[in-house]
Structures are given as structure tokens and as C-alpha cells.
PDB file of N, CA, C and O in Angstrom:
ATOM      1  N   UNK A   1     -20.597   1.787 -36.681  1.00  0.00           N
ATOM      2  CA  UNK A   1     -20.994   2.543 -35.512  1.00  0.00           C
ATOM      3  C   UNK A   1     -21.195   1.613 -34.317  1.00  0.00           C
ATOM      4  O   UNK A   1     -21.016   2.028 -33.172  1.00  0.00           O
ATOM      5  N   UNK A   2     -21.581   0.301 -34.588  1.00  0.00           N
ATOM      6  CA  UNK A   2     -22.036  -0.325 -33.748  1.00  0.00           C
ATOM      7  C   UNK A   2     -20.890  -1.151 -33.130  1.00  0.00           C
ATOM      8  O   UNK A   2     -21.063  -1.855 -32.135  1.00  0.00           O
ATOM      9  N   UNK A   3     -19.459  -1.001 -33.907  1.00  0.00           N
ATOM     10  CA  UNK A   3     -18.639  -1.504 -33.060  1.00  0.00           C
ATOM     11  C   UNK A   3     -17.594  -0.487 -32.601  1.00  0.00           C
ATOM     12  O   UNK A   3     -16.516  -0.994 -32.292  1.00  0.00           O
ATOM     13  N   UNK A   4     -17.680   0.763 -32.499  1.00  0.00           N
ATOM     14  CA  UNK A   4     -17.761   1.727 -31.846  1.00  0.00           C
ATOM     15  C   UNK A   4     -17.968   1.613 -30.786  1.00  0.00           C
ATOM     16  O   UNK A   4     -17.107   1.838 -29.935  1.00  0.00           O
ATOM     17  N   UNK A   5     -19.146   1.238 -30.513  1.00  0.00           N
ATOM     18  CA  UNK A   5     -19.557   1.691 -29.339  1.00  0.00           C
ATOM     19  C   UNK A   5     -19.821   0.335 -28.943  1.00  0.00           C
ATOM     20  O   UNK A   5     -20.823   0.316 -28.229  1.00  0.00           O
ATOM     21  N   UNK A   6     -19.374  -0.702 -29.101  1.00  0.00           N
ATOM     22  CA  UNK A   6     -18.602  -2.150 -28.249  1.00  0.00           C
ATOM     23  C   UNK A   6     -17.529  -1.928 -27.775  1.00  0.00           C
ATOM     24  O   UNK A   6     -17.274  -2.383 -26.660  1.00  0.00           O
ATOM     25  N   UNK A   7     -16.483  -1.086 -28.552  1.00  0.00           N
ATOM     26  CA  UNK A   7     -15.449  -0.675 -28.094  1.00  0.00           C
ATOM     27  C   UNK A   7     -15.392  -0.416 -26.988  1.00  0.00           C
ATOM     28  O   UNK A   7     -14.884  -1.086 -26.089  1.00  0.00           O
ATOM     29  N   UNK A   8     -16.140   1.037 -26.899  1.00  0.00           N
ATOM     30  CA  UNK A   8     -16.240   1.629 -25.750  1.00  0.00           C
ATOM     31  C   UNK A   8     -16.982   1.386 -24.458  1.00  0.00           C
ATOM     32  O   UNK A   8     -16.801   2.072 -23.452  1.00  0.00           O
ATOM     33  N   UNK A   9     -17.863   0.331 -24.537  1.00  0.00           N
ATOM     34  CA  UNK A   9     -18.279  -0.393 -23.348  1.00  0.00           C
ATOM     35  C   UNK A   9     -17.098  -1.264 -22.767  1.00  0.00           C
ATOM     36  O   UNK A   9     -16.759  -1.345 -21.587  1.00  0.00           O
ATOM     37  N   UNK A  10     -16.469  -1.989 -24.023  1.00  0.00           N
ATOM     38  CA  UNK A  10     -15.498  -2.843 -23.612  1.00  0.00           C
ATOM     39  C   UNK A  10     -14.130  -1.927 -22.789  1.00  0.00           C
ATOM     40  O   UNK A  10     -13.648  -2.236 -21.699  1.00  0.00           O
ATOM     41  N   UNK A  11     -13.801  -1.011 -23.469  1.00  0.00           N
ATOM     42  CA  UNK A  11     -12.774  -0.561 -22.548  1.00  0.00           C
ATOM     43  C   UNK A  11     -13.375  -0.189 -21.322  1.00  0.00           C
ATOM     44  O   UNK A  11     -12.930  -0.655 -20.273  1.00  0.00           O
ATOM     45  N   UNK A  12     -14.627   0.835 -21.327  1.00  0.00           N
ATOM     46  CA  UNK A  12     -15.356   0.849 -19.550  1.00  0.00           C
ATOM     47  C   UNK A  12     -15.207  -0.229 -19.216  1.00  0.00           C
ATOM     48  O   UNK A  12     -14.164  -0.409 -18.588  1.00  0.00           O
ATOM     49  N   UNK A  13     -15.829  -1.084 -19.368  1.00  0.00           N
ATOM     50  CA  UNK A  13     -15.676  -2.113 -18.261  1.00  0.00           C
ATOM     51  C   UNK A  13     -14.274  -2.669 -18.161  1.00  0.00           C
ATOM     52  O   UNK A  13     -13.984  -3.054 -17.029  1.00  0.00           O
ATOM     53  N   UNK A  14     -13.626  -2.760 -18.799  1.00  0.00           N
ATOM     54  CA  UNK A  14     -11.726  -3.375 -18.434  1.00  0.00           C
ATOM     55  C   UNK A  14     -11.217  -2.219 -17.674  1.00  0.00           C
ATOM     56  O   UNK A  14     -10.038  -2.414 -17.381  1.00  0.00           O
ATOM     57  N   UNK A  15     -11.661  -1.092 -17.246  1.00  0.00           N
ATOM     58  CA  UNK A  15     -11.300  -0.078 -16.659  1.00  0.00           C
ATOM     59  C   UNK A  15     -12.047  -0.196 -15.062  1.00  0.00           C
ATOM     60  O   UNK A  15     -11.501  -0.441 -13.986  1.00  0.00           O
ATOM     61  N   UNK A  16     -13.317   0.042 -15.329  1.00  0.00           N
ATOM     62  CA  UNK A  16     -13.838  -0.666 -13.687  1.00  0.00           C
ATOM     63  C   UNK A  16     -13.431  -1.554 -13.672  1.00  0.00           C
ATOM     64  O   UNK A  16     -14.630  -1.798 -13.541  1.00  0.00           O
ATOM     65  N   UNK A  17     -12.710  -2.812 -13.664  1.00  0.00           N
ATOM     66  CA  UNK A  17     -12.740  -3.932 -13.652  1.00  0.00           C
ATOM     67  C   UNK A  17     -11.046  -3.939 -12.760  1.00  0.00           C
ATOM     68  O   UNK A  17     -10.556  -4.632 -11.869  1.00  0.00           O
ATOM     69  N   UNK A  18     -10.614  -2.863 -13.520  1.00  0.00           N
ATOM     70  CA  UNK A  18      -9.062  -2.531 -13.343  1.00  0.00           C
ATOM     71  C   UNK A  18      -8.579  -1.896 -12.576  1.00  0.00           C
ATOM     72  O   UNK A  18      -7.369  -1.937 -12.354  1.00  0.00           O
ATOM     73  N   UNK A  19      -9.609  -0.944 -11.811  1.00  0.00           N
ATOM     74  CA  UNK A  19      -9.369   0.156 -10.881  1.00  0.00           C
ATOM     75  C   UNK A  19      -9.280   0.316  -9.585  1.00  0.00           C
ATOM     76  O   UNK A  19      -9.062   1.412  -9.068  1.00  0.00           O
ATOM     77  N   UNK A  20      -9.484  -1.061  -8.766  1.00  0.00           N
ATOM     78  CA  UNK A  20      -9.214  -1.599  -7.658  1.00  0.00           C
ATOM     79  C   UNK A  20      -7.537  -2.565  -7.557  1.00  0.00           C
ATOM     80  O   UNK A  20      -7.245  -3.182  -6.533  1.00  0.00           O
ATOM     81  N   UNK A  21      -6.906  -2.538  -8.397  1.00  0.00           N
ATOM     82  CA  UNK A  21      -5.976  -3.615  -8.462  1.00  0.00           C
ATOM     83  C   UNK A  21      -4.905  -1.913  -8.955  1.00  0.00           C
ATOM     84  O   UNK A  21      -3.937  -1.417  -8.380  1.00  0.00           O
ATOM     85  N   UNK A  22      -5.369  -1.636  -9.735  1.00  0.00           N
ATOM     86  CA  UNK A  22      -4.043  -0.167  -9.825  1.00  0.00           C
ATOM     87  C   UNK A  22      -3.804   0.245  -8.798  1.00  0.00           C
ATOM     88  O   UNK A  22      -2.635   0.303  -8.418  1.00  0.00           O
ATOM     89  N   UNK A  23      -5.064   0.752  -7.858  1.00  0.00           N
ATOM     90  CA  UNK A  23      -5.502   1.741  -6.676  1.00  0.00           C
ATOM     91  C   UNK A  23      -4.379   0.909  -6.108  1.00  0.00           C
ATOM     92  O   UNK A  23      -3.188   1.219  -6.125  1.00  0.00           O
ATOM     93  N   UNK A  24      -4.904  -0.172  -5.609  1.00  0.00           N
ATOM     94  CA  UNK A  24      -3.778  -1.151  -4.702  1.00  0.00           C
ATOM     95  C   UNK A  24      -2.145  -0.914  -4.542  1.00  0.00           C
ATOM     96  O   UNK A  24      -1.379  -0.740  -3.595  1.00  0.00           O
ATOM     97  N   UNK A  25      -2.004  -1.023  -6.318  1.00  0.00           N
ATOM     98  CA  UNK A  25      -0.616  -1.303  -6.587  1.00  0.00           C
ATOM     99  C   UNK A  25       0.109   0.459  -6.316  1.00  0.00           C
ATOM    100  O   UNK A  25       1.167   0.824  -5.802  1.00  0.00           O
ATOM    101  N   UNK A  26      -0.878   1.111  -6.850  1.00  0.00           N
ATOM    102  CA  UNK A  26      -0.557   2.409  -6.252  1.00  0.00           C
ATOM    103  C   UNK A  26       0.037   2.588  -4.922  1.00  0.00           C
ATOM    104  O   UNK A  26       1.168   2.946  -4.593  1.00  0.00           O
ATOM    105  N   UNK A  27      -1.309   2.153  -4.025  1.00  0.00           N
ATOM    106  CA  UNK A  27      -0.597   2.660  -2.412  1.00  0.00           C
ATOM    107  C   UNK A  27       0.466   1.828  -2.314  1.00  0.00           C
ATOM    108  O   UNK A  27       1.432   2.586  -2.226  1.00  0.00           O
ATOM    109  N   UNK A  28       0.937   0.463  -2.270  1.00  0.00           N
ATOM    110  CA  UNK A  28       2.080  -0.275  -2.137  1.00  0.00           C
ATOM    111  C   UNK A  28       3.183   0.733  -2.797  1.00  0.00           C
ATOM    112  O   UNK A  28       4.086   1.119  -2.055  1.00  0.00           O
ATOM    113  N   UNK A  29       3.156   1.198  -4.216  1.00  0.00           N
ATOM    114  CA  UNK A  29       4.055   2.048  -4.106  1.00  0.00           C
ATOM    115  C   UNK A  29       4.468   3.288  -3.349  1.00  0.00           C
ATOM    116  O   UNK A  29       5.645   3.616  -3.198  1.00  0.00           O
ATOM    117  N   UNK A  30       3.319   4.032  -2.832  1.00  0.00           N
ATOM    118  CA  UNK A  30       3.204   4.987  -1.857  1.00  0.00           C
ATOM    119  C   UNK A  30       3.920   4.427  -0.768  1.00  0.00           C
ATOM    120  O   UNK A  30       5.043   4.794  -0.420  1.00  0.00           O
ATOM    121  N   UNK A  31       3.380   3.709  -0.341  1.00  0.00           N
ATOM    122  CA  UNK A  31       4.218   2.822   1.082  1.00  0.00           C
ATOM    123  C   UNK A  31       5.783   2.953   0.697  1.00  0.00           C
ATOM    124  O   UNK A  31       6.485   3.863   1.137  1.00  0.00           O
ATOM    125  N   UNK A  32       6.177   2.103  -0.034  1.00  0.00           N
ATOM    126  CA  UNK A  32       7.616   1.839  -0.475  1.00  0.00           C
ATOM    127  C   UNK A  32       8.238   2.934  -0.174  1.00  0.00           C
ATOM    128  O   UNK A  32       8.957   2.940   0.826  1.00  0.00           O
ATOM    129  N   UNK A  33       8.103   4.060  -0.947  1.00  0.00           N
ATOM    130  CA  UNK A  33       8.627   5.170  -1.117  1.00  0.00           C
ATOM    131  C   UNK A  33       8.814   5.947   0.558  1.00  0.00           C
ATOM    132  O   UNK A  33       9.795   6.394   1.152  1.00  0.00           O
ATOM    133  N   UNK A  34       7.618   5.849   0.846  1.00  0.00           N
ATOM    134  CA  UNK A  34       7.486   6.673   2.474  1.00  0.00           C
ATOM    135  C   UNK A  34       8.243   5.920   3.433  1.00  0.00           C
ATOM    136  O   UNK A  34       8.659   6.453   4.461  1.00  0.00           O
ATOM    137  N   UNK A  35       8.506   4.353   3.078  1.00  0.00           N
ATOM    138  CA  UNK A  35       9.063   3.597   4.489  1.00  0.00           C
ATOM    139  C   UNK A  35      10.254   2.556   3.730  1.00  0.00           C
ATOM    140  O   UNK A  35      11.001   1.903   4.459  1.00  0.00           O
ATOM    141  N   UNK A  36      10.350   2.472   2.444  1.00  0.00           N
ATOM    142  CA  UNK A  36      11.316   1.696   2.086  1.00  0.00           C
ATOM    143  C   UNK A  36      12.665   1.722   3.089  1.00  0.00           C
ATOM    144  O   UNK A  36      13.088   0.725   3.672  1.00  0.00           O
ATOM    145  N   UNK A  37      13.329   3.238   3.181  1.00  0.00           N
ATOM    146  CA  UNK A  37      14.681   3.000   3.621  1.00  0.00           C
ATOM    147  C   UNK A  37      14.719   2.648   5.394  1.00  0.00           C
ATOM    148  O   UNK A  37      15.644   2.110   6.003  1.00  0.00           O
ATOM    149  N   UNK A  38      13.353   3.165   5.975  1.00  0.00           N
ATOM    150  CA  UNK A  38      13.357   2.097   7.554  1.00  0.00           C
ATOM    151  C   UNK A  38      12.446   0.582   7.643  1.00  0.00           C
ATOM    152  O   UNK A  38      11.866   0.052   8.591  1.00  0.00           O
ATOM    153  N   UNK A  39      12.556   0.317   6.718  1.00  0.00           N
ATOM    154  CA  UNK A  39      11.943  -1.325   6.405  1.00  0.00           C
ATOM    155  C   UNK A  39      13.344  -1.959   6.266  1.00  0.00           C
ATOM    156  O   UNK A  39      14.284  -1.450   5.655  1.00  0.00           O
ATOM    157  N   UNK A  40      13.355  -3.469   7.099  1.00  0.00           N
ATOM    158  CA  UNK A  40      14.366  -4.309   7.119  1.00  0.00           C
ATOM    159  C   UNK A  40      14.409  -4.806   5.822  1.00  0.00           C
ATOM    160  O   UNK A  40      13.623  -4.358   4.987  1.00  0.00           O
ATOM    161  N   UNK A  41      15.081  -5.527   5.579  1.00  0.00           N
ATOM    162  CA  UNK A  41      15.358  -7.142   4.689  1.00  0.00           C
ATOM    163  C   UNK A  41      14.034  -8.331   4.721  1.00  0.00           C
ATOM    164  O   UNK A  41      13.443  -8.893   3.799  1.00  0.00           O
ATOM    165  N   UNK A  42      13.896  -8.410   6.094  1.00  0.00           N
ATOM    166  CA  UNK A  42      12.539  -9.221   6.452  1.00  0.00           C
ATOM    167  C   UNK A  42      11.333  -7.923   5.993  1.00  0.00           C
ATOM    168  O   UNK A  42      10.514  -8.361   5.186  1.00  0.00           O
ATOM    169  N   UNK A  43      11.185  -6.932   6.248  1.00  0.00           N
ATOM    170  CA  UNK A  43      10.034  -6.467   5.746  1.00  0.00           C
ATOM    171  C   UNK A  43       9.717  -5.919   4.411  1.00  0.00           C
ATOM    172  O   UNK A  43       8.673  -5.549   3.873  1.00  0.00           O
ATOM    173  N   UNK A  44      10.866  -5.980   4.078  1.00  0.00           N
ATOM    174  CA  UNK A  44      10.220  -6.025   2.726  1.00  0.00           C
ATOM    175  C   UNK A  44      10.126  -7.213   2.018  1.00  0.00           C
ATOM    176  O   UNK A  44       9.501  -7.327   0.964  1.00  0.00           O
ATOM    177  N   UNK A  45      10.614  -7.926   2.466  1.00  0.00           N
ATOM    178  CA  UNK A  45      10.286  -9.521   2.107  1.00  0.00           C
ATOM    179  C   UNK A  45       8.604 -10.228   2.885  1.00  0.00           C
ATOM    180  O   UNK A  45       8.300 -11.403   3.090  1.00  0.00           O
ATOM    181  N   UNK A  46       8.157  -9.511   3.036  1.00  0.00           N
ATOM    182  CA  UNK A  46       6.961  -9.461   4.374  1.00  0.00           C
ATOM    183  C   UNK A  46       5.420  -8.503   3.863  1.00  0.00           C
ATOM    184  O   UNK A  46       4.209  -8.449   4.075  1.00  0.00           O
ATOM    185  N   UNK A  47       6.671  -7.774   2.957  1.00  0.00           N
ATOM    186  CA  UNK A  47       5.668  -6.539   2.332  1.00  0.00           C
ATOM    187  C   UNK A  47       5.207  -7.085   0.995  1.00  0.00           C
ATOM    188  O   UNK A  47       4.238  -6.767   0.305  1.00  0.00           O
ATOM    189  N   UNK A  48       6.350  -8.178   0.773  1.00  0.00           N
ATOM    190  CA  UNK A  48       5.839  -8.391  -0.797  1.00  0.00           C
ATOM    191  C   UNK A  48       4.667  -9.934  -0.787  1.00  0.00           C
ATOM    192  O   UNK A  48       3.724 -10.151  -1.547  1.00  0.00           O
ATOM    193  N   UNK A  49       5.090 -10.635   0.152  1.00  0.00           N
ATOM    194  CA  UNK A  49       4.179 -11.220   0.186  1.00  0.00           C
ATOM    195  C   UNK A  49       3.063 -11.300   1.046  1.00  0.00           C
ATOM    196  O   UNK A  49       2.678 -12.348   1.565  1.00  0.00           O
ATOM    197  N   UNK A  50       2.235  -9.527   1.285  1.00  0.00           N
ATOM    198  CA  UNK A  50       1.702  -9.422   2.299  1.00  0.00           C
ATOM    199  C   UNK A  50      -0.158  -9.255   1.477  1.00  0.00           C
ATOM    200  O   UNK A  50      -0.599  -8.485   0.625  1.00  0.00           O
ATOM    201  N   UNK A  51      -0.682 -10.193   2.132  1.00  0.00           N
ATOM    202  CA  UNK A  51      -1.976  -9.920   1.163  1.00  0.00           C
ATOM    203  C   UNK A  51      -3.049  -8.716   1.517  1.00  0.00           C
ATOM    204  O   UNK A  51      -3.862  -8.524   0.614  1.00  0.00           O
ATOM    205  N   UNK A  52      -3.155  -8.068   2.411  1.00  0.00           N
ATOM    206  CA  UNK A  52      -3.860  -7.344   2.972  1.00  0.00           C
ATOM    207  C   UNK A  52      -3.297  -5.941   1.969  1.00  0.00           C
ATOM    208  O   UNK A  52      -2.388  -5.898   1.141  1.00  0.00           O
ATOM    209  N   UNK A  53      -4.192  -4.936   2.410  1.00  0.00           N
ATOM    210  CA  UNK A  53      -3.693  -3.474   1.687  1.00  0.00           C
ATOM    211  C   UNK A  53      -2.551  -3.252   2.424  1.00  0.00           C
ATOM    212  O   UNK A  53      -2.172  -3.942   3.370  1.00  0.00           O
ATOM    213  N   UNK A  54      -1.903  -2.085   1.885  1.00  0.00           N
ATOM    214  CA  UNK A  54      -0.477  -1.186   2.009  1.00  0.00           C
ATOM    215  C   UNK A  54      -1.005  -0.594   3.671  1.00  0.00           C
ATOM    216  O   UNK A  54      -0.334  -0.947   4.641  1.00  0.00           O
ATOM    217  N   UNK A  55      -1.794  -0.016   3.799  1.00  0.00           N
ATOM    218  CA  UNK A  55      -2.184   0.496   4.890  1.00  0.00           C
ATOM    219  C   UNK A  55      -2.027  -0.504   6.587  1.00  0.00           C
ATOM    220  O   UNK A  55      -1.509  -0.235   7.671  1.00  0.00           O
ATOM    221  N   UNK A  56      -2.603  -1.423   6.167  1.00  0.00           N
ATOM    222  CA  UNK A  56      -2.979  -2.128   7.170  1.00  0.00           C
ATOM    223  C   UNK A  56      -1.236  -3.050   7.939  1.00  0.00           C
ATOM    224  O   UNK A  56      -1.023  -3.536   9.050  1.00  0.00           O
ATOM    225  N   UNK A  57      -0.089  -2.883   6.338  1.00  0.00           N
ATOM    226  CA  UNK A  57       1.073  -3.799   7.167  1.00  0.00           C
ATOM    227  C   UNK A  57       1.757  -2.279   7.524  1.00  0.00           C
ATOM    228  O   UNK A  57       2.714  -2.360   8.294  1.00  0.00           O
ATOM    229  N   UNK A  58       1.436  -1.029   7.113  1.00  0.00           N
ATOM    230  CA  UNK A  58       1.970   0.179   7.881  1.00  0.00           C
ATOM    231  C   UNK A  58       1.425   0.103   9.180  1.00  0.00           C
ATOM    232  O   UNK A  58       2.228   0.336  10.083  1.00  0.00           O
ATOM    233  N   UNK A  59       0.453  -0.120   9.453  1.00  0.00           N
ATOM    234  CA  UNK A  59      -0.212  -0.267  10.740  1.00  0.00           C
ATOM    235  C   UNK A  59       0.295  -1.256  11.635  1.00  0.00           C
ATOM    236  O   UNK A  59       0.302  -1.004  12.839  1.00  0.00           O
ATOM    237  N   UNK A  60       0.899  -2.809  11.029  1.00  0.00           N
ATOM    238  CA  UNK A  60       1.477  -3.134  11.513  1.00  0.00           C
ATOM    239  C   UNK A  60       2.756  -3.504  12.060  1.00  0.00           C
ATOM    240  O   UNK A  60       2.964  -4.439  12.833  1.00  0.00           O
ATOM    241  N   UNK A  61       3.836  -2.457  11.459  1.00  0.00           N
ATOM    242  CA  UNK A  61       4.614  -1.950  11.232  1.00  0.00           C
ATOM    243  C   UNK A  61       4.924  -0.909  12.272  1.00  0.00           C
ATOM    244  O   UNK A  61       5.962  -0.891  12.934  1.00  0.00           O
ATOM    245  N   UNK A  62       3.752   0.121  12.380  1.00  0.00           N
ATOM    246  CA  UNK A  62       3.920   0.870  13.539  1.00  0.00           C
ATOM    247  C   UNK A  62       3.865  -0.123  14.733  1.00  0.00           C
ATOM    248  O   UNK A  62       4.826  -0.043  15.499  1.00  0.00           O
ATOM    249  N   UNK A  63       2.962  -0.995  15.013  1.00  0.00           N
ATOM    250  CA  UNK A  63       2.586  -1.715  16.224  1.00  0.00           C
ATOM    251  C   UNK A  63       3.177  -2.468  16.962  1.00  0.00           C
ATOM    252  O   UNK A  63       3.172  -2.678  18.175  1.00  0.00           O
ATOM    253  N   UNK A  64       4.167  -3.221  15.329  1.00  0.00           N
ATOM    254  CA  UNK A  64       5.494  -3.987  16.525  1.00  0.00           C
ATOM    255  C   UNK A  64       6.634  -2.928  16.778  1.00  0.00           C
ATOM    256  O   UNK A  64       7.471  -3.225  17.630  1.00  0.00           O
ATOM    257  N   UNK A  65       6.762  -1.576  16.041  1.00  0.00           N
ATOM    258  CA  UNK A  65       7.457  -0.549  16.529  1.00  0.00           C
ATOM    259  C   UNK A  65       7.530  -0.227  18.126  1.00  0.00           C
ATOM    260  O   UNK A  65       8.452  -0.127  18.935  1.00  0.00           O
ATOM    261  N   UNK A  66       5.845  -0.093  18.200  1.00  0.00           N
ATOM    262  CA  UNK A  66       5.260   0.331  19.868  1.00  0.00           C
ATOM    263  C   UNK A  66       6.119  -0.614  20.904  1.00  0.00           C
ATOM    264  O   UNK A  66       6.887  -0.560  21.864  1.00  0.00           O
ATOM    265  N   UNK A  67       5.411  -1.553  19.984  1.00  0.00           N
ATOM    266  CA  UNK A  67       5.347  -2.721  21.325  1.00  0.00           C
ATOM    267  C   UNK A  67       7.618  -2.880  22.044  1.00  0.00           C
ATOM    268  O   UNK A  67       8.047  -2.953  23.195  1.00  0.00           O
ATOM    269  N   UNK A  68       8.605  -2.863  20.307  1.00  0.00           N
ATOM    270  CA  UNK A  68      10.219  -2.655  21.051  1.00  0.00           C
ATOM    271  C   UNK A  68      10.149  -1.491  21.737  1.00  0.00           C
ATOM    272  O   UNK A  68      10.552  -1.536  22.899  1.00  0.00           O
ATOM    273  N   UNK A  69       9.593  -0.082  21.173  1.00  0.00           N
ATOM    274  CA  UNK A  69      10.355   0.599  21.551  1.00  0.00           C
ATOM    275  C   UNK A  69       9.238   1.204  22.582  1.00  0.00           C
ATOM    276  O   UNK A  69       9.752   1.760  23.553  1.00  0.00           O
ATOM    277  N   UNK A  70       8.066   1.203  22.563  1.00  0.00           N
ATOM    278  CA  UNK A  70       7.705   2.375  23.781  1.00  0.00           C
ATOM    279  C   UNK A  70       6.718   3.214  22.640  1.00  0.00           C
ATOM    280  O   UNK A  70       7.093   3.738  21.592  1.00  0.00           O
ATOM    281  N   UNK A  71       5.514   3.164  23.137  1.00  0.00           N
ATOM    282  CA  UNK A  71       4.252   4.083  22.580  1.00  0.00           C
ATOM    283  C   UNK A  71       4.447   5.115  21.579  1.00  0.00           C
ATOM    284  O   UNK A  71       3.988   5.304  20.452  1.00  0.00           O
ATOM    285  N   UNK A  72       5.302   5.754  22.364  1.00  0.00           N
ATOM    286  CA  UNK A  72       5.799   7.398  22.238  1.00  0.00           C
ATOM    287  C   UNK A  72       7.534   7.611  21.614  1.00  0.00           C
ATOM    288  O   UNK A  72       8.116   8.689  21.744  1.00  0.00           O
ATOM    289  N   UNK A  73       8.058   6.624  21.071  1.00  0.00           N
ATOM    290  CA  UNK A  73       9.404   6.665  20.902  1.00  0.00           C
ATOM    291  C   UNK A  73       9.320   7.289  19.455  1.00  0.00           C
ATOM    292  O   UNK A  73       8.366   7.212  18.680  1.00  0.00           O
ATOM    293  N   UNK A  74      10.544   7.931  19.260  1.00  0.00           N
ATOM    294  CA  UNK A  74      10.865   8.949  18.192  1.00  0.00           C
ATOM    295  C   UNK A  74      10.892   7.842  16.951  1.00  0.00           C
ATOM    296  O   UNK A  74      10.174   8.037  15.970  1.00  0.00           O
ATOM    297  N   UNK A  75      11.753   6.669  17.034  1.00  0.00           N
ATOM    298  CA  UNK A  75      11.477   5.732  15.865  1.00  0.00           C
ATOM    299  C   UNK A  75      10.872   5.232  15.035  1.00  0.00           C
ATOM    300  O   UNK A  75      11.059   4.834  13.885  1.00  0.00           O
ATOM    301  N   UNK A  76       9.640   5.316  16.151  1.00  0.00           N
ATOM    302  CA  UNK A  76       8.025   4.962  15.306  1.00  0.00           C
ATOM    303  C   UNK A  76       7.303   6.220  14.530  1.00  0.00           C
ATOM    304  O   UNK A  76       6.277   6.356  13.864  1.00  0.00           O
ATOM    305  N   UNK A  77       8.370   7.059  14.965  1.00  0.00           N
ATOM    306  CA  UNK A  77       7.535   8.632  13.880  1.00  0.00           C
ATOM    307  C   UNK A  77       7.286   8.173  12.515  1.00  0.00           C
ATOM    308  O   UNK A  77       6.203   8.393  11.973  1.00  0.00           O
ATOM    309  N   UNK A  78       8.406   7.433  11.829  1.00  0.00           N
ATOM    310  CA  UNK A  78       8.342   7.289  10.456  1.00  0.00           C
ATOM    311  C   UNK A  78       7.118   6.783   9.671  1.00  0.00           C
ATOM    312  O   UNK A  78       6.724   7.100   8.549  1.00  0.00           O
ATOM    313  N   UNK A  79       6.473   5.643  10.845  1.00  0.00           N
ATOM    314  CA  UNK A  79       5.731   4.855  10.405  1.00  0.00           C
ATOM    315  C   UNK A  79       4.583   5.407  11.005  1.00  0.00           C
ATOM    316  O   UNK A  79       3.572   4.774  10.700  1.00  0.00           O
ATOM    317  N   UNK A  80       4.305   6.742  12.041  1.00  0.00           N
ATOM    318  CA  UNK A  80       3.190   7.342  11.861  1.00  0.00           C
ATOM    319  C   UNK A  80       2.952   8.267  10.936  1.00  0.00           C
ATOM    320  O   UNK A  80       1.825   8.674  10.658  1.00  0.00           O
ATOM    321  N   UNK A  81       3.944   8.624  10.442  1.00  0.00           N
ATOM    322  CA  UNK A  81       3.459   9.555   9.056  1.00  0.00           C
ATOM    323  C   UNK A  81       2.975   9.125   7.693  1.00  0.00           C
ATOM    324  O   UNK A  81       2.144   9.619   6.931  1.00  0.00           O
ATOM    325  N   UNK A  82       3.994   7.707   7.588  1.00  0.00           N
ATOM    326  CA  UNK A  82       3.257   7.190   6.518  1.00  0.00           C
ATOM    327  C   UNK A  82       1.528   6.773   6.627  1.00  0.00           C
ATOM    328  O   UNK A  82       0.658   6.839   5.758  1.00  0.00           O
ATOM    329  N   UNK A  83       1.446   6.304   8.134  1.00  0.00           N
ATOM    330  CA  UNK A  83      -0.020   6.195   8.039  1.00  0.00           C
ATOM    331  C   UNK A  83      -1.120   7.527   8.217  1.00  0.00           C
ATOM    332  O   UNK A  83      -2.341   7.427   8.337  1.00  0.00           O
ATOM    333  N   UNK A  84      -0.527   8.453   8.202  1.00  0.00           N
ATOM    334  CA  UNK A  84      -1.664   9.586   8.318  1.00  0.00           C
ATOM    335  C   UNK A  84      -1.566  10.231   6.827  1.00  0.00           C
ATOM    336  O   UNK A  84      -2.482  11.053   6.797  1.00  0.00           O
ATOM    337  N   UNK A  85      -0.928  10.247   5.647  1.00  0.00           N
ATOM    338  CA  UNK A  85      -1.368  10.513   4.463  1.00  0.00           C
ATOM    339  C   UNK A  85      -2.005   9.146   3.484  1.00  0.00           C
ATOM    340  O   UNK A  85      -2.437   9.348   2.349  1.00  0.00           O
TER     341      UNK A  85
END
């Protein structure tokens, strides 16, 4: 009984332990999927070795969007949608 329920502490905790690094790998896949086919060669080479969350290189992603094309340009739609889900 008593290693029962070592067990089961042990998997809780390899599970909290684990659930910030899935979450992660999760949104990176979320990203991929939402912006893979308007991401260059350089950005996804940019994406993979990008240490920050998925969110934050969508963000920057939109920003050097702004800055070629213009605030309001239709191009940068892609990369505001990925950041609003």
C-alpha cells in the first residue's frame, strides 16, 4: 500500500513538474500551425532558436510586419490573428 501511494505522489509531482514545458511546447505548436506558411526560412530558423514564449516572437513578428509595411496593412492580418487566440 505504501508504495502505492509513492507511486502516486511520484507521478504528481513529474506531472507539476512537467506542465509548464508541455504548455510551452504546446503553444509553439499552436504558433507553427497559425503562421508556419507566412514565416520565412529565417523565421523559422529564428523561431526555433527563440527562447522567449510562442506569444511574444508572434508579437514580434507582427512588429517588424508594422514597422515594412504600415500599421494598418492587410499583411500583418495573419500575425494579428494568431496573436488574439
Amino acid at each position: 500500500m505504501n508504495r502505492i501511494i509513492m507511486a502516486c505522489v511520484a507521478f504528481g509531482l513529474i506531472a507539476i513538474l512537467a506542465f509548464p514545458f508541455v504548455r510551452d511546447a504546446y503553444a509553439r505548436h499552436q504558433l507553427m500551425g497559425k503562421l508556419g506558411r507566412t514565416m520565412t526560412q529565417q523565421d523559422h530558423q529564428a523561431f526555433q532558436s527563440w527562447n522567449g514564449d510562442a506569444s511574444s516572437f508572434a508579437r514580434s513578428l507582427l512588429n517588424r510586419c508594422k514597422l515594412e509595411n504600415g500599421p494598418d496593412a492587410a499583411a500583418c492580418e495573419p500575425y494579428r490573428l494568431a496573436l488574439k487566440n
